[in-house]
C-alpha positions, 0 to 999 in steps of 0.5 A: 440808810443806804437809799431816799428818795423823796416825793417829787412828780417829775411833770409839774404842771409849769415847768419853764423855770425852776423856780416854779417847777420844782416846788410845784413837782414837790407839792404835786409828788406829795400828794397834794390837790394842786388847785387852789395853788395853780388857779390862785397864783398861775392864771395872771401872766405879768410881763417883768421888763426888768427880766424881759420875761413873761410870768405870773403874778403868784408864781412864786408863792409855792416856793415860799411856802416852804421853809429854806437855808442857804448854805454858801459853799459845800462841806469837805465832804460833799457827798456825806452832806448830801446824804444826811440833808436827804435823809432829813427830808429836806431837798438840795438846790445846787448849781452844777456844771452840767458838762460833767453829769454824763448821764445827759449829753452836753456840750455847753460849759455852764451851771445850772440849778438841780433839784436833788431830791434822792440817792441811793448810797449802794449804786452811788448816785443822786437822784436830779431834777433840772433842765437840759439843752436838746440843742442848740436852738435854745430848747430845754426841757425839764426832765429827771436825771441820774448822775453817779458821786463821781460826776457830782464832785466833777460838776461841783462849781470851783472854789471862789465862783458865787454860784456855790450858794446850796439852798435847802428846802423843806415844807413846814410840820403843819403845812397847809396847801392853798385852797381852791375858791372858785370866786376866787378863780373867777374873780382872777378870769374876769380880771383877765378877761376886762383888762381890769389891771393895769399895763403888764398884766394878763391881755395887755402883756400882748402890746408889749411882747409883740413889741419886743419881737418887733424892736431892733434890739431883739428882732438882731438877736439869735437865736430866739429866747424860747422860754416867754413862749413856753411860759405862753402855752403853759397858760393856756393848758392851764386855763384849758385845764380848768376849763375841763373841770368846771365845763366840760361839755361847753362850746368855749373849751373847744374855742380855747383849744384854737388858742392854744393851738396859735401859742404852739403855733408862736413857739415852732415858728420861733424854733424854726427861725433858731435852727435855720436863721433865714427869713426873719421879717417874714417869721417875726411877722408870722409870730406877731400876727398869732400874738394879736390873734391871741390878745383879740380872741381869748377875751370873747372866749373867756366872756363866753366861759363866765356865761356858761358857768353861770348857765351850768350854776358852777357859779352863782348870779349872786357871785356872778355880780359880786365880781362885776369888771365895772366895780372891781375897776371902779376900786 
């Protein structure tokens, strides 16, 4: 076979980090209804304070619903495994030195995760997922690459570094996507909505990552780490997505687009702090007064949302009091 290339949708609905991008852009490229696996898993943000980052209670779930093999160090012919793992439909995580792929300009030596998930033996070259750095203000996006043999080789990690683990990975025979329960996303907004979790979790991760743009240790650092923010408005689109689905014509999805507005808002004060340097208590300020803003609006609105569901019958009295906040926080 001089040619594969395997279905991968190159604009997954999170694409912060690979761990969630690349197996949400695999399931989406196959075709896939993505909603029961993002409204189940992508609607309760956690703050991880081991990582110092903001993600999802679920986010991982997609990426364990596939099967997987680690290999630790490439074959002597690199390039033949390749092509007979992609062959079998199973896709290539790698760590590659992105200063040796000459398909993106990149000044920076370090490695990278790439998903591999084509190439064409005729032009010589593989077909790559990943994320490459605009600039030098800590702003990556995930995009699709091309790079020919030759970089590959050039870019693999030498021998001895831990980062030549492969992973391959490959959706089971009888796979089964994830279903949408509209309970279930209800039950995960109201959740949201009340505070019904503990510290860490949903409205109040807010506290904390106002804190960490407040505290010493990270308002010295420079330039800002943007991907907590990005994460911030991924929720957001997200939940304005669903709110598109279900209610469309209601009063809360206008609302809700004020607050994505602020999260963006968040995102390009932070950037312009990363490329100038100057005024940093005044735009530190400017972020946490967006974040508060945020945490004391996005409850009201949400409450409105259930309203308007039941209102419009998407959801019904009976599993309106199914998942009343007072008893789910009484269990």
């Amino acid at each position: 076979m001089n040619s594969i290339i395997l279905p991968f949708d190159p604009n997954p609905s999170i694409n912060v980090f690979s761990f969630w991008s690349n197996y949400l852009g695999i399931l989406s490229g196959a075709g896939y209804d993505m909603r029961g696996v993002l409204y189940n898993n992508y609607i309760t943000l956690i703050y991880a304070i081991a990582a110092d980052h903001l993600g999802f209670i679920g986010g991982l779930r997609a990426k364990w619903s596939f099967r997987h093999k680690i290999v630790f160090s490439p074959p002597k012919d690199p390039i033949r495994f390749m092509e007979q793992t992609l062959s079998e439909k199973k896709y290539i995580t790698i760590m590659l030195n992105s200063l040796h792929l000459s398909s993106i300009s990149s000044n920076h030596e370090g490695y990278h995760d790439w998903l591999i998930y084509g190439y064409d033996s005729e032009e010589r070259k593989f077909y790559a997922a990943g994320y490459v750095l605009q600039s030098d203000y800590s702003v990556f996006t995930y995009e699709t690459i091309q790079f020919s043999y030759e970089d590959f080789i050039s870019a693999l990690p030498p021998k001895g570094k831990k980062v030549r683990k492969i992973l391959l990975s490959w959706l089971p025979s009888r796979y089964h996507v994830q279903k949408f329960s509209l309970i279930k996303l209800y039950i995960n907004l109201i959740f949201y909505a009340y505070n019904v979790l503990p510290t860490l979790f949903n409205g109040r991760v807010y506290p904390v990552f106002i804190k960490r743009f407040e505290c010493s240790h990270f308002g010295n650092d420079y330039p800002f780490d943007l991907r907590p923010l990005k994460v911030l408005i991924e929720h957001k689109k997200l939940l304005l997505r669903m709110m598109a689905e279900l209610v469309p014509d209601g009063l809360a999805i206008v609302e809700f687009r004020e607050i994505l507005n602020l999260a963006e808002k968040v995102l390009m004060v932070a950037l312009k702090y990363n490329i100038t340097g100057k005024n940093k208590q005044q735009k530190t300020l400017a972020i946490c007064n967006a974040l508060r803003e945020i945490r004391n609006r996005e409850p009201r609105i949400l409450r409105r949302f259930f309203h308007e569901l039941i209102d419009m019958g998407v959801v019904g009295a009976h599993q309106s009091a199914a998942a009343d906040p007072h008893q789910l926080h009484a269990q």
